[in-house]
C-alpha positions, 0 to 999 in steps of 0.5 A, spaced: 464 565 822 459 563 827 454 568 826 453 571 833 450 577 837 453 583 839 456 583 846 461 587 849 467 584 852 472 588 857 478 585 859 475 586 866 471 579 865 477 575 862 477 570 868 469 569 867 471 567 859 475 563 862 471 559 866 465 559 862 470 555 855 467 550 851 469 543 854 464 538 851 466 536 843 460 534 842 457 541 844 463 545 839 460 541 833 453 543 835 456 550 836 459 550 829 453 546 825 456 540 825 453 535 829 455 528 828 460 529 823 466 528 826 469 523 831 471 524 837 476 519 842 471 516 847 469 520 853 474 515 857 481 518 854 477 526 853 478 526 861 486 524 861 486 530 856 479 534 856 476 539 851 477 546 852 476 553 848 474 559 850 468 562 846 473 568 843 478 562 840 471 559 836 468 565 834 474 565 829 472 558 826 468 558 820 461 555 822 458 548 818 467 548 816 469 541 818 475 543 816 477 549 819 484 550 821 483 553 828 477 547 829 482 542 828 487 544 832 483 543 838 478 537 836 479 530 840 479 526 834 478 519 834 485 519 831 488 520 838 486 514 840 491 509 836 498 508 838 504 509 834 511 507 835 515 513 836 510 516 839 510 517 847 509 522 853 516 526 854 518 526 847 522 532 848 525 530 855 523 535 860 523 530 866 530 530 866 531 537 865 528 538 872 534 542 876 529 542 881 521 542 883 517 547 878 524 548 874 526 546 868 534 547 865 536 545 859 539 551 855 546 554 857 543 561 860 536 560 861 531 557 866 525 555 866 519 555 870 514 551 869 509 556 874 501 553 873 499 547 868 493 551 866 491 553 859 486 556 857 485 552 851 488 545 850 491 544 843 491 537 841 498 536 840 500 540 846 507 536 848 506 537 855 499 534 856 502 528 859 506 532 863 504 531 872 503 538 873 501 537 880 509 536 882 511 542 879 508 547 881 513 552 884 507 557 885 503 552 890 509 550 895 516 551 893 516 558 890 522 560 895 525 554 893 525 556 885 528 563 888 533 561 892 536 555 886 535 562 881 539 567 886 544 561 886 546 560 879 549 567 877 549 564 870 542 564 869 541 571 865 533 569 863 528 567 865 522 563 862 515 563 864 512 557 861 506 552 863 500 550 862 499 557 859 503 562 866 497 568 863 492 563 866 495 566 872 492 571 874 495 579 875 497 580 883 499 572 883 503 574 876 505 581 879 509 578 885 512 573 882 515 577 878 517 581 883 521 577 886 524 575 880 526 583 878 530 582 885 535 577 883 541 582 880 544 577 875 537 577 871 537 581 865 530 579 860 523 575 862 520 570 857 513 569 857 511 564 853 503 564 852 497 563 847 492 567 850 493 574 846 492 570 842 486 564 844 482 570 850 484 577 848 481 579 854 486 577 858 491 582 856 489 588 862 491 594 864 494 592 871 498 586 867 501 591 862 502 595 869 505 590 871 511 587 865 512 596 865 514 596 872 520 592 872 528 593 870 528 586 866 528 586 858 520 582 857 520 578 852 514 575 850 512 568 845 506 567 843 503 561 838 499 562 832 498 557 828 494 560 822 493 568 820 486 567 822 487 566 829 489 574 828 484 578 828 482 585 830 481 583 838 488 580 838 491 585 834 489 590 838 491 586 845 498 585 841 499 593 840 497 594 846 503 590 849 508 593 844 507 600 847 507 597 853 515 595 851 514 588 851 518 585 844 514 580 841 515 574 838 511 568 835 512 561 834 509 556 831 507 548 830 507 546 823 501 541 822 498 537 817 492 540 815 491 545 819 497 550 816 502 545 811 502 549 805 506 555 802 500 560 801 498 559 809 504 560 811 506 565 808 499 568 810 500 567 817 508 572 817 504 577 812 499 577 817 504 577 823 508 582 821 501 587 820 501 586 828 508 587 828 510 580 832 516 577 829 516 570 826 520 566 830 520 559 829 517 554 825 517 548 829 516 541 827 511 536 832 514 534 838 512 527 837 507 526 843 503 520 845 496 522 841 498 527 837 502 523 830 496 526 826 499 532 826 506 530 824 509 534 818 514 530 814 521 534 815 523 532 807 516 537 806 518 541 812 524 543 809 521 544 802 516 549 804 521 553 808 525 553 801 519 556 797 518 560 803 524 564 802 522 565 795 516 568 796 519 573 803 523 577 805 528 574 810 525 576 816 519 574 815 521 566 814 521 562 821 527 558 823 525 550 821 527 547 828 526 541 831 527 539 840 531 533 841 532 531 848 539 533 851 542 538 845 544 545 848 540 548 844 533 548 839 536 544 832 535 548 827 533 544 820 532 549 816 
C-alpha cells in the first residue's frame, strides 16, 4: 500500500475528493514509485478519454507495483493506442436503443437514463467512453421530457440510474429526481448503477441514504468491483451502511486480462463480497470497445474459470458469465 499520513475523511467533503482526483498518468506513477515504467498513449488521445482516480481508489494500490490490479484498471497504456478489428465506439448498440434523449430501452420492462456522463473514475475499458454525452443529458434539458415518455409506457416497472456514474450527482439533484420518479404509479424498483461505493467511499452521505429510505420504490443498487482489494474496510463500511438503509446490493463485474482472469482472484473477490453482504451478480465478458482489446478474456477460459469456480463455491457466490449483444432482449448468459 501507499505509505501515507493519517488524515480524516468525512462524507461531508466527497465533492472536495472528487475534485481534487489524480488526472496525469505521469503524476499516478510517481505516486506509486514508478516513474517512467509504464507507457502510456500520447497526451493527444489521453485528452479524448482522460486519466481520473480519486486518491481513496490509489491508496488501495500496491505501492512500487507495476502490476497491481487496481492500477491496471485505470492506467492509459500505450496499447489503447492500436486499432483492432472488432473492436469500435458503440459496441453494445445503445445509440439505437435511444427511445428518447437521456433514455435508453433495450430490455422489456426496463428504462434506462443515462442522467450525468460524470464518473468519478475513468476505467480504461469503460464501453461508454466513446459515448456523446452532452446529447444525452435529461438532467440538463429534457428532465420532463424523460418523465413524460416514462409516465406514457406503463409497461415500464424499473427504472435504472445509470451514466457516467448517476452518484456523481450530487444529493438535492439526486433527491428530486427521484421524486419525481417515486410519483409514476406504475414503477415498482430504482437501479442504480455505480462504482462509487467502491472507488470514493465517501460519497455515501447521510442525506443520500435519506433520500433511497424515503421512497415507496424497491432500490436496487449494482455496484462494480473487479478485485477484492478494492474492498477495503471504508467501502464496507459505506456498503452497511446502504443495507440497513434497505437498498439491496449487488455487484457486477468486468473479467480482465491480467487484472482478475485466475480462479484464485475470483474466487477471492465473491468470498470478499459475500463478507460485506453484496451479492455476485454478474461476471461479465469485455464489451469490445475501441481502445480496450488488452483487456479481452478469451469466452473459451471464461467458461473455463467459471467452471472451476463452481467447484470451489457454493452457488450463490458464482457470477452469471454473460456477455451484451446488440438487440437481444435480454444479457446473454454464457455460462
Amino acid at each position: 500500500m501507499i505509505p501515507q499520513t493519517t488524515t480524516v475523511k468525512t462524507k461531508q467533503n466527497w465533492q472536495h475528493s472528487l475534485a481534487n482526483a489524480i488526472n496525469s498518468a505521469d503524476q499516478l506513477l510517481a505516486l506509486l514509485g514508478l516513474s517512467g515504467q509504464l507507457s502510456a498513449i500520447d497526451k493527444e488521445k489521453i485528452r479524448q478519454f482522460p486519466v481520473r482516480v480519486p486518491h481513496s481508489y490509489i491508496k488501495k494500490m500496491r505501492y512500487g507495483d507495476v502490476t497491481d490490479p487496481l492500477l491496471r484498471q485505470v492506467f492509459p497504456l500505450i496499447d489503447e493506442s492500436y486499432e483492432v478489428a472488432g473492436y469500435h465506439s458503440d459496441p453494445v448498440g445503445d445509440h439505437l436503443a435511444v427511445k428518447s434523449p437521456g433514455i435508453l430501452q433495450k430490455y422489456q420492462g426496463r428504462a434506462l437514463l443515462l442522467m450525468t456522463g460524470a464518473c468519478a473514475i475513468h476505467c480504461r475499458y469503460c464501453f461508454r467512453r466513446h459515448f456523446p454525452y452532452s446529447e444525452s443529458n435529461p438532467l440538463a434539458r429534457q428532465w420532463q421530457q424523460s418523465l413524460d415518455v416514462l409516465k406514457a409506457d406503463t409497461s415500464i416497472t424499473e427504472v435504472i440510474l445509470s451514466g457516467g456514474d448517476p452518484l456523481s450527482l450530487n444529493d438535492e439533484k439526486l433527491s428530486r429526481a427521484i421524486a419525481d420518479l417515486n410519483n409514476i404509479p406504475h414503477l415498482k424498483r430504482l437501479r442504480i448503477h455505480t462504482r462509487l461505493p467502491v472507488v470514493l467511499p465517501e460519497r455515501i452521505t447521510d442525506s443520500l441514504l435519506a433520500c433511497l429510505e424515503n421512497t415507496h420504490l424497491k432500490v436496487v443498487m449494482v455496484i462494480h468491483a473487479n478485485h477484492a482489494n478494492e474492498i477495503d474496510d471504508e467501502a464496507a463500511q459505506v456498503l452497511n451502511a446502504l443495507r440497513q438503509s434497505g437498498v439491496q446490493l449487488l455487484n457486477q463485474t468486468v473479467l480482465l486480462k491480467g487484472i482478475n482472469d485466475t480462479v484464485d482472484i475470483l474466487t477471492d473477490l465473491s468470498e470478499r463480497l459475500n463478507e460485506v453482504d453484496v451479492q455476485p451478480y454478474y461476471l461479465h465478458l469485455l464489451d469490445k470497445v475501441a481502445g480496450a482489446h488488452h483487456f479481452d478474456v478469451e469466452e473459451k477460459l471464461a467458461v473455463n474459470l467459471i467452471e472451476k469456480l463452481r467447484k470451489q463455491l457454493p452457488g450463490y457466490l458464482v457470477p452469471r458469465l454473460v456477455r451484451e449483444l446488440q438487440g437481444e432482449a435480454s444479457k446473454t448468459v454464457i455460462s
